[in-house]
BALOBA-1460 file (C-alpha; in Angstrom, 3 decimals):
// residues 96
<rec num="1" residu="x" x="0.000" y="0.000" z="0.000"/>
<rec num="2" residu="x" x="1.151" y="3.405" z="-0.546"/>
<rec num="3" residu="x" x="0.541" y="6.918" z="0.422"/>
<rec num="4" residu="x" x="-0.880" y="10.115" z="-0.945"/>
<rec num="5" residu="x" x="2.929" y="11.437" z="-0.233"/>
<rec num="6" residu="x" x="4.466" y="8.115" z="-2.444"/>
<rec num="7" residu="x" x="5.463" y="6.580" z="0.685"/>
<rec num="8" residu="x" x="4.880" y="2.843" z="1.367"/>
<rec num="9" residu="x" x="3.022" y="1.397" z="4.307"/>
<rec num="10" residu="x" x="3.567" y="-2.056" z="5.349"/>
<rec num="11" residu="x" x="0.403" y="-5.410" z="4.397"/>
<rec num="12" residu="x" x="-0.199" y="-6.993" z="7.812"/>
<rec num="13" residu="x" x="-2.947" y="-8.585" z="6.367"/>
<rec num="14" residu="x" x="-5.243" y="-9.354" z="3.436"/>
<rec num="15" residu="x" x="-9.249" y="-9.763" z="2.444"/>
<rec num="16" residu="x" x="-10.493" y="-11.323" z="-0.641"/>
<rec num="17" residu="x" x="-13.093" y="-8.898" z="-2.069"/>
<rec num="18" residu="x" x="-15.197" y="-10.170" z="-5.013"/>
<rec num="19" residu="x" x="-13.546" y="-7.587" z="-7.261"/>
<rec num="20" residu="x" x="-10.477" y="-6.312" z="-7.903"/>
<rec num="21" residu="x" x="-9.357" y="-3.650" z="-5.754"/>
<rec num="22" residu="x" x="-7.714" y="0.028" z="-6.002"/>
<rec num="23" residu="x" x="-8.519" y="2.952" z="-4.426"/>
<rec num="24" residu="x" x="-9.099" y="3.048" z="-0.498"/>
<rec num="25" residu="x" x="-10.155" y="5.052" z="2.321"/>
<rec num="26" residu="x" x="-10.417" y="5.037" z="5.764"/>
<rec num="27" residu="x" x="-14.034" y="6.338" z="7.267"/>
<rec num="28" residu="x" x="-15.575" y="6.851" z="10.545"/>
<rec num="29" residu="x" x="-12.035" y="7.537" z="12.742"/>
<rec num="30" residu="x" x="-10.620" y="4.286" z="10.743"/>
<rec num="31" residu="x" x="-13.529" y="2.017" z="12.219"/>
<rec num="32" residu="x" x="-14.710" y="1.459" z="8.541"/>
<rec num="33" residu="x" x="-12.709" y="1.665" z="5.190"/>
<rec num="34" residu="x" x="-14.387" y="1.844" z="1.727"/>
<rec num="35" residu="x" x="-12.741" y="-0.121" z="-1.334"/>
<rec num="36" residu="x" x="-13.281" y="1.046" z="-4.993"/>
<rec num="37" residu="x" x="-13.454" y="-1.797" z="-7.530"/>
<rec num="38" residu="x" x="-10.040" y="-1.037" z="-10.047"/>
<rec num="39" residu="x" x="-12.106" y="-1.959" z="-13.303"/>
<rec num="40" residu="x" x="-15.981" y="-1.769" z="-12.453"/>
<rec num="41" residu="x" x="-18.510" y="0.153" z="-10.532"/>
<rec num="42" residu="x" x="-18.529" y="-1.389" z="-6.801"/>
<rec num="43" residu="x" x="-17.627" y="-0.215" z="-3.332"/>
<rec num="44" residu="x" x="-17.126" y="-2.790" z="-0.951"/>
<rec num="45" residu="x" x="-17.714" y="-1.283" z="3.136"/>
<rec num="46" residu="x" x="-15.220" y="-3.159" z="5.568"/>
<rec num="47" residu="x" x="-14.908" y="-3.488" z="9.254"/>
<rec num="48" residu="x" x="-11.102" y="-3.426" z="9.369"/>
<rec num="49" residu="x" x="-11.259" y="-4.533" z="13.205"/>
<rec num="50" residu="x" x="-12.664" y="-8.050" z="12.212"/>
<rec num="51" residu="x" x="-11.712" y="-8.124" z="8.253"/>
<rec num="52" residu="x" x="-15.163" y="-8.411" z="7.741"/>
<rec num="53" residu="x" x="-17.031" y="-7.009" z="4.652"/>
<rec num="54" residu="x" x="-20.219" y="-5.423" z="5.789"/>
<rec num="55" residu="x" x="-21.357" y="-4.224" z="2.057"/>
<rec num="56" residu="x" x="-20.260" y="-4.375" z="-1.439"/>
<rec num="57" residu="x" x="-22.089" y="-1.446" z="-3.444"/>
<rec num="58" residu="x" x="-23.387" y="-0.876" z="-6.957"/>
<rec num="59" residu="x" x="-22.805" y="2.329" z="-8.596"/>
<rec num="60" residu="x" x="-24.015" y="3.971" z="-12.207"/>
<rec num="61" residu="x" x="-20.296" y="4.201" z="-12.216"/>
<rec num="62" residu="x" x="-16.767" y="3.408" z="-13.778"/>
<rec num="63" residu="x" x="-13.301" y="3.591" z="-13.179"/>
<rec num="64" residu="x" x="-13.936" y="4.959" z="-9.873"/>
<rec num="65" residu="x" x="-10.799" y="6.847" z="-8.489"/>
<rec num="66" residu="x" x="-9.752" y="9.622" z="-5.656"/>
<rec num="67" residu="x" x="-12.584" y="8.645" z="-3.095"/>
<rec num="68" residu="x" x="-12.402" y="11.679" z="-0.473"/>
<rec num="69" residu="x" x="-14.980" y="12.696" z="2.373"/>
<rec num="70" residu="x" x="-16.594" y="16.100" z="2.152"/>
<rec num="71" residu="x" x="-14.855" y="18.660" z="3.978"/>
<rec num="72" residu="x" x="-18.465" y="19.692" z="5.596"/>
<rec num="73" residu="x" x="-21.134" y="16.894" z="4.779"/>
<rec num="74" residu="x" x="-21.545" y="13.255" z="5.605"/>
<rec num="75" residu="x" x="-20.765" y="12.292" z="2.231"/>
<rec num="76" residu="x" x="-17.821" y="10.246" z="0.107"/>
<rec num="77" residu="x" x="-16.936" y="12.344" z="-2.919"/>
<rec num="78" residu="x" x="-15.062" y="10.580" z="-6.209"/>
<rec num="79" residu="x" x="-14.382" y="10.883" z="-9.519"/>
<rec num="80" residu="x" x="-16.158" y="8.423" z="-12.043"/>
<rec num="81" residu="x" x="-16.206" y="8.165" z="-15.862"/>
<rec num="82" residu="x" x="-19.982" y="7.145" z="-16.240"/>
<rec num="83" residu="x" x="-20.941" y="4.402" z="-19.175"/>
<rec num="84" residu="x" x="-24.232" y="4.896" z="-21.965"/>
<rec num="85" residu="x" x="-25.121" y="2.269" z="-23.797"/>
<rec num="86" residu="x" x="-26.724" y="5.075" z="-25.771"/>
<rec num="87" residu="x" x="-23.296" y="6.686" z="-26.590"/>
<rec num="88" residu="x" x="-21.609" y="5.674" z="-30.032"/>
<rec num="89" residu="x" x="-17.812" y="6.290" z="-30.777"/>
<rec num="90" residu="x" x="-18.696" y="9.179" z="-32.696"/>
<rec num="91" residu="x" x="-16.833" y="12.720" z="-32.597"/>
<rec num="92" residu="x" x="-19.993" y="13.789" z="-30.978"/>
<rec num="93" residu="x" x="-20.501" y="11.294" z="-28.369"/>
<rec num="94" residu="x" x="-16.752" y="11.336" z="-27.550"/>
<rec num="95" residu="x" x="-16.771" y="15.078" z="-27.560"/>
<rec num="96" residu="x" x="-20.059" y="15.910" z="-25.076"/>
């Protein structure tokens, strides 16, 4: 694991999630930590005390990345690219 800063923290242990992981954050004074899913659109919830997972999420989402909490509100802020199956590879679509 690494940190914002590029420096490396030491795996004292691991939990199989049912996707792929990447981005992570800790919640709730560290008493919860949200996983991103690297290549889809789930967030898995996870009681690090007893490396159980409590939820795994589905989002209208993709290629989720920078998860952050709101500096005022009770909310988890992140970027997303967001798919259409309505969208064609067309200068327009790619474009807007």
């Amino acid at each position: 694991l690494s940190e914002p800063n590029g420096s490396l923290r030491e795996v004292t242990r691991t939990i199989r999630l049912p996707f792929a992981p990447r981005e992570m954050l800790f919640i709730d004074a560290a008493s919860r930590l949200i996983v991103a899913d690297a290549f889809g659109n789930r967030l898995a919830v996870i009681d690090p005390s007893t490396d159980r997972i409590e939820s795994v999420r589905e989002l209208p989402a993709h290629g989720i990345r920078q998860l952050r909490l709101h500096p005022t509100k009770p909310r988890l802020v992140m970027t997303h690219q967001m798919l259409s199956r309505l969208a064609h590879t067309t200068f327009d679509d790619v474009h807007w």
